[in-house]
Every structure is written in C-alpha cells, then in structure tokens.
C-alpha positions as CSV (number, residue, x, y, z in Angstrom):
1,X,-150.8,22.9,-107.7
2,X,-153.3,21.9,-110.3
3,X,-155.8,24.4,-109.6
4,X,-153.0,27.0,-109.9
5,X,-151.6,25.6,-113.3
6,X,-155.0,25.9,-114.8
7,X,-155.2,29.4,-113.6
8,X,-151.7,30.7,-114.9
9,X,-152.8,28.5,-118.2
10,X,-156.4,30.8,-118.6
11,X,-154.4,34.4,-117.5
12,X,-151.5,33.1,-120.5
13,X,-154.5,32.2,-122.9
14,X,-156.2,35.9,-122.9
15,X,-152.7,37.4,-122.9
16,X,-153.3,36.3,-126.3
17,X,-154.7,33.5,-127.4
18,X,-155.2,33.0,-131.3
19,X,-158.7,33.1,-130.7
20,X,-161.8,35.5,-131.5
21,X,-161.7,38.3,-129.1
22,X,-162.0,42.0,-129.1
23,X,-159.2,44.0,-130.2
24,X,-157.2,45.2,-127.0
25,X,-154.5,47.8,-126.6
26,X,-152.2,48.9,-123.6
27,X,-149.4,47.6,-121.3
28,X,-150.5,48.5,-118.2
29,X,-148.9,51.7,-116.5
30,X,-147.3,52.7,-119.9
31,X,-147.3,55.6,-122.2
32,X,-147.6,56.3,-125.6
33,X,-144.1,54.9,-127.7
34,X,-142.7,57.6,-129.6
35,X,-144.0,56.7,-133.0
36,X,-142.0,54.0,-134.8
37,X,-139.1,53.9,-132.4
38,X,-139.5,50.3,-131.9
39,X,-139.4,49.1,-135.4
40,X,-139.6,45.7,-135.0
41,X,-142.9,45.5,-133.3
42,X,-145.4,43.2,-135.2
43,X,-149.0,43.3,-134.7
44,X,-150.4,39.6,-135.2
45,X,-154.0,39.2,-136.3
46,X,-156.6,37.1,-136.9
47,X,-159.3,36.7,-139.4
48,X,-163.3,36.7,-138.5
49,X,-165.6,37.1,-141.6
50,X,-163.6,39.0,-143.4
51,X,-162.7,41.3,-140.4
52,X,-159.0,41.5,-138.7
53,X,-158.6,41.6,-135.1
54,X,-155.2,42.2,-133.2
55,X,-154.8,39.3,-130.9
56,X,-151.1,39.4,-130.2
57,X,-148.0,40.9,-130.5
58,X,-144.6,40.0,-132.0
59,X,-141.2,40.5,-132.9
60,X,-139.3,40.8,-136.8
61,X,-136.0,39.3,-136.7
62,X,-135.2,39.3,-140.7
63,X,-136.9,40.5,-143.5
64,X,-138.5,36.9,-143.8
65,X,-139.3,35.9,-140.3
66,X,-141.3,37.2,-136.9
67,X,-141.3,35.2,-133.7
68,X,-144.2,35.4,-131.3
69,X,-145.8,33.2,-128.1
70,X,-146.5,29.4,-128.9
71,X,-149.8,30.0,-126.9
72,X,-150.7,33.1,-129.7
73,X,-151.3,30.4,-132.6
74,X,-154.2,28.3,-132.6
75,X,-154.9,25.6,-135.8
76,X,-158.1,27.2,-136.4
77,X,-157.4,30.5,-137.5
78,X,-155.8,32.6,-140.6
79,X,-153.2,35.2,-139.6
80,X,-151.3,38.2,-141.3
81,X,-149.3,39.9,-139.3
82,X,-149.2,43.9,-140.2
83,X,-145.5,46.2,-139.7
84,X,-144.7,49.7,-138.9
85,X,-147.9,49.5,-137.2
86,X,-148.3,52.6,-134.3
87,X,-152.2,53.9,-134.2
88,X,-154.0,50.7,-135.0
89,X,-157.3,52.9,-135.8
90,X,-156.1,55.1,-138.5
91,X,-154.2,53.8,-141.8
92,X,-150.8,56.2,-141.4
93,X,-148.7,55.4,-144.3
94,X,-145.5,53.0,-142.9
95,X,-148.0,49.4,-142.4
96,X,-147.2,46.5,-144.3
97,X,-149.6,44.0,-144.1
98,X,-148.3,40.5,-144.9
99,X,-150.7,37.3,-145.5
100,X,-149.2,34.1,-143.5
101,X,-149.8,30.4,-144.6
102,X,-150.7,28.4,-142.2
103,X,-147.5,25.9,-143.5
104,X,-145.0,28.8,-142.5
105,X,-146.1,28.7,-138.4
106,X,-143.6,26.8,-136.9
107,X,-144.5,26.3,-132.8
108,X,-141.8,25.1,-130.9
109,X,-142.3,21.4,-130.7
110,X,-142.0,21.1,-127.5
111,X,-144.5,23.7,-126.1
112,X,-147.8,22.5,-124.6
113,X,-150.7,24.5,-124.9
114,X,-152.0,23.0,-122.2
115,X,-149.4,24.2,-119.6
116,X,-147.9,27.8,-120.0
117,X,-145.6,27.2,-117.6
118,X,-143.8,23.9,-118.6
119,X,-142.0,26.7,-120.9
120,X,-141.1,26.7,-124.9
121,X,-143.7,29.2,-125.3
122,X,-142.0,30.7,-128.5
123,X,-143.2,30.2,-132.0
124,X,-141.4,30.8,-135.8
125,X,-143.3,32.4,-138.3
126,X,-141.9,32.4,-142.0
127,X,-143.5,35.9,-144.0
128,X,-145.5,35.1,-147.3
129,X,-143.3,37.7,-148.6
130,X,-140.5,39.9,-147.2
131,X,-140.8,42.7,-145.2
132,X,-139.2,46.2,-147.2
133,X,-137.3,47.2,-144.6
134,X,-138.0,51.2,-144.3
135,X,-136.9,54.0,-141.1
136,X,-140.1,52.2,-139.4
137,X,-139.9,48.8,-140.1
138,X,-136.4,46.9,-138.9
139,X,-135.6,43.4,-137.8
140,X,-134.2,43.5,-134.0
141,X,-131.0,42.3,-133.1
142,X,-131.4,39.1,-130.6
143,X,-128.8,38.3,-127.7
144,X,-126.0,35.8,-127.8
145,X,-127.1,31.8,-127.2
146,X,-127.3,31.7,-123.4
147,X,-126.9,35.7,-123.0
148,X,-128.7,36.0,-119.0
149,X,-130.0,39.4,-118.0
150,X,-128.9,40.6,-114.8
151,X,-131.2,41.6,-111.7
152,X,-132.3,45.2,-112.2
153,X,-131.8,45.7,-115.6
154,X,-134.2,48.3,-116.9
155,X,-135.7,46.6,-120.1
156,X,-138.8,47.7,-121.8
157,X,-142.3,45.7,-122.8
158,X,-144.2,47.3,-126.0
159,X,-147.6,46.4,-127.0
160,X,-151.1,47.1,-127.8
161,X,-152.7,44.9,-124.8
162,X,-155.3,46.0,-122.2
163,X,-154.5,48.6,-118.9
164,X,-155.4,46.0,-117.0
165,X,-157.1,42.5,-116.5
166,X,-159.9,43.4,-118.5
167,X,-159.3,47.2,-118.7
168,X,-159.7,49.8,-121.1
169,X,-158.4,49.8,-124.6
170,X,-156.1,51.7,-126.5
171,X,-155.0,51.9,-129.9
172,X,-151.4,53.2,-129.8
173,X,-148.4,51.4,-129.3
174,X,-147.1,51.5,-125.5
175,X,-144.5,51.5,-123.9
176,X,-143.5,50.5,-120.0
177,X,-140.0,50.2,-118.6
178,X,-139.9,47.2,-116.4
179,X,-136.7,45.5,-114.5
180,X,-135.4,42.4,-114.6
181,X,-136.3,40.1,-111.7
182,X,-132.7,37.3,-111.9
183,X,-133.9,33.9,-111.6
184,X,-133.0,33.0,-107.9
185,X,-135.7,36.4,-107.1
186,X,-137.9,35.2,-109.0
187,X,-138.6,31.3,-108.6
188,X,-139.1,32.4,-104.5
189,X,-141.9,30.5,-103.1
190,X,-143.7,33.4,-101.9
191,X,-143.0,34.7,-105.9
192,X,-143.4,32.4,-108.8
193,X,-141.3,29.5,-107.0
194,X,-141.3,26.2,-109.3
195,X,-143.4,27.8,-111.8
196,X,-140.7,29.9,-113.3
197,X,-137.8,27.7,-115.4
198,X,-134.4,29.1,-116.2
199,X,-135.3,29.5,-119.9
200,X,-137.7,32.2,-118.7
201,X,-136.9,35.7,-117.6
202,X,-139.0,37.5,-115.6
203,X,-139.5,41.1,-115.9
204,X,-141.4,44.1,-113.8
205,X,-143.1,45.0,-110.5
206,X,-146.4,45.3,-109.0
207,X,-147.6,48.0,-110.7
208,X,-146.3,48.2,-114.2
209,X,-146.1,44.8,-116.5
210,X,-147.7,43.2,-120.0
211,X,-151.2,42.3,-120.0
212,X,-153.8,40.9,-122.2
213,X,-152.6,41.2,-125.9
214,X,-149.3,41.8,-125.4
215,X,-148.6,38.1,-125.6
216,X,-145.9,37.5,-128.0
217,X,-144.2,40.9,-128.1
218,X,-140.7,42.0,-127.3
219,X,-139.2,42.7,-124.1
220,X,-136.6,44.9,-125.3
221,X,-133.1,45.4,-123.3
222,X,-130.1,47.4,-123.8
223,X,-126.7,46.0,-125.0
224,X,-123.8,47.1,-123.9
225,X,-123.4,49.3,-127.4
226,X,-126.5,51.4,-127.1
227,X,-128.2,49.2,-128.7
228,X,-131.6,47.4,-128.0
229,X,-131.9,43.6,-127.8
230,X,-135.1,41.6,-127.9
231,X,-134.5,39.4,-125.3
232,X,-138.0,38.4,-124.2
233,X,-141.2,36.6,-125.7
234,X,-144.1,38.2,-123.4
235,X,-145.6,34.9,-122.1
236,X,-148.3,34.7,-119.0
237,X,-148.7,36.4,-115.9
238,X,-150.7,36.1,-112.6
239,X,-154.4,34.6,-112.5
240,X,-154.7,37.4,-110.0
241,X,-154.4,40.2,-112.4
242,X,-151.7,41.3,-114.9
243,X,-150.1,43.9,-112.5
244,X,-149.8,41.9,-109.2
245,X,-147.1,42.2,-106.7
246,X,-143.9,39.6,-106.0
247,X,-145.3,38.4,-109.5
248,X,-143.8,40.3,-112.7
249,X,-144.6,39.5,-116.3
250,X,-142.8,36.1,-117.2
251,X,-141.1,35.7,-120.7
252,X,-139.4,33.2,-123.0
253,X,-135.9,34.3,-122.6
254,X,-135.1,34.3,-126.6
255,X,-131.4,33.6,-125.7
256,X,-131.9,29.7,-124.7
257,X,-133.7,29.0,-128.1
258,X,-131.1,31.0,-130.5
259,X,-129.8,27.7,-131.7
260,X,-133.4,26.5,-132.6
261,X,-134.7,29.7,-134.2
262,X,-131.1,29.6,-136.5
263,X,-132.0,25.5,-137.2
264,X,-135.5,26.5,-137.9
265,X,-134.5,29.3,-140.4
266,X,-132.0,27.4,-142.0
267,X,-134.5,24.5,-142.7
268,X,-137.2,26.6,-144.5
C-alpha cells in the first residue's frame, strides 16, 4: 500500500507540480477547444530567471479569485496566472496576465502534499488585481454544496498538459469529453478501491483522460439549464500512465468544499 501511495503521489506531482519543468500541453486523446469557449480556463505559471513556464491549470470563479490543485503550489516559487489564454506560443490579443503574492495562495489546510490521495487537493488563489471580464475571459459558475454527478455523465477536461505520460507537447488549449465514473464504480478494488474518497469524482476511460499539466484545471459538466459547471479540480491519475484502463482521471469534486471556498473569500 505504501509503495502504491508513493507512486499515485510522483504521477499527481508531474500532473503539475509548482516546480521547474518544461512547459507541456495536451489532454490526452483531445482536440483543439474552439478558441475561448471555455472562458474560465487559467493558465498558472511559474517564474525561472526571468522566464514563465506553464506548470498548471486552473479555474476563475470571480473577478478576484482562481482555484487550482493544492499539489500545483509549492513555497518556493513566484506565480502569475495568465487569462483568455488559447495558443500559449503566440501573444493573440484577449491574455491578461496577473502577478500573484505569495500571501494571496490559500491551500486548503488540510491537504498533504505528501499524500494525493488522502484528498483536499484544492487551493484559493486571491488575484493581485481583478480580472476585466471580456467575451474570453468569464468566471464559471460552481455546483450547489454537495451537488454529486451521476454515472455517465459526459463532462469535459481542458488543459494544456502532455498527450501522454511524457508525450508530445502542444500549445493550444484542449479539449476531451470524459464520463463520469459514480463513486461505488470507482472505489472497486480492481479500480481505484480505498484510494478514491467521496469528496473526489472520478472522471474518464482508458483511453481519453488529463495528464501531466493539466493538474488544477476544470472538469467542466453540464447543468440542467445548458449551462456548464466546473465541478472538478484535475488532481492525479495512475503511476501506470495517465490514460490507463479501470483507472480514470481523479478530481476534487468542487461541490464538497463550496462552504470553504465561500469562508475563504469572505475572509480576505
């Protein structure tokens, strides 16, 4: 059980870890987005001698505030995160890049960095300055406290991360639908078993699914309206490879921390 701990904690770290690596760029199995159809897509990046790298992704929920992955933010490094981002090699126009201080990062207290899977893998992160909300830059709408996915729900996982464990890059925003895998699927033994907790949703199938530096970005659902709800925070998946079978992309289900994310905003 240890060994396998420490392997899901290494394939979480490079889904995005807040540390120096290259730029990476795909979900694996997806397609291009359309350009700026999902609005609220951040790009989170790092600082290297004077440099930028994109190491995760992330999600704006008001003018003043972004949540991404716990395991995305590491001490040791300055962020910014950049809006109505799509091709991260050419400078198109709609980008907003906004500085973060490091006081405005607020991890949920109770994640461990040193166990992805014990869950709380979500982090707050309070904008140096607003975002101007614009056709390609918009907050998404979150789910109700408690709000549960049901099985086969056909969400969708955007990102910039790699086409597979270790795979090619990309630089335009993807796109991949994935289904939901319910909770009593999911924590199977011959699945993820006691690995997966109920304030996790899982999300995918063997050959579609996020992968490294995706971490931290949206897995967006449809309401009931027509609307789409973030209700995912892309969080690990297999030490096998990110598009393995009987184990889809796992996610901090955004619905069983509303009340902290509202408590957190309110305080700061």
């Amino acid at each position: 059980m240890l060994r396998l701990l420490s392997a899901l904690l290494l394939v979480a770290l490079a889904l995005g870890s807040g540390q120096p690596s290259p730029p990476s760029s795909r979900v694996v199995n997806g397609e291009d987005a359309v350009p700026y159809s999902w609005p609220w897509q951040v790009s989170l990046q790092y600082e290297v001698s004077g440099a930028w790298y994109h190491t995760c992704g992330g999600t704006l929920i008001s003018p003043d505030w972004v949540i991404t992955a716990g395991h995305c933010i590491s001490s040791s490094q300055t962020y910014r995160v950049v809006l109505g981002e799509y091709d991260r090699a050419v400078t198109e126009g709609p980008e907003q890049v906004i500085p973060i201080n490091a006081g405005d990062i607020f991890v949920h207290p109770r994640w461990k960095s040193y166990c992805v899977p014990c869950g709380n893998d979500i982090t707050l992160i309070k904008l140096s300055r607003s975002a101007q909300l614009t056709a390609e830059v918009q907050p998404a709408q979150l789910p109700p406290a408690g709000d549960i996915l049901a099985h086969g729900t056909e969400c969708y996982v955007t990102g910039w991360g790699t086409t597979s464990t270790g795979g090619s890059l990309l630089n335009k925003l993807q796109q991949a639908p994935l289904p939901v895998v319910d909770h009593a699927h999911c924590a199977r033994l011959t699945w993820w078993g006691l690995l997966v907790r109920r304030s996790m949703v899982c999300a995918g199938r063997g050959d579609v699914s996020a992968c490294n530096g995706d971490s931290g970005g949206p897995l967006n659902c449809p309401a009931a309206d027509g609307s789409w709800q973030v209700h995912g925070v892309t969080s690990f998946a297999s030490s096998r490879g990110c598009n393995t079978e009987r184990k889809p992309t796992v996610f901090t289900r955004v619905s069983a921390f509303i009340d902290w994310i509202e408590e957190t905003i309110a305080s700061h």
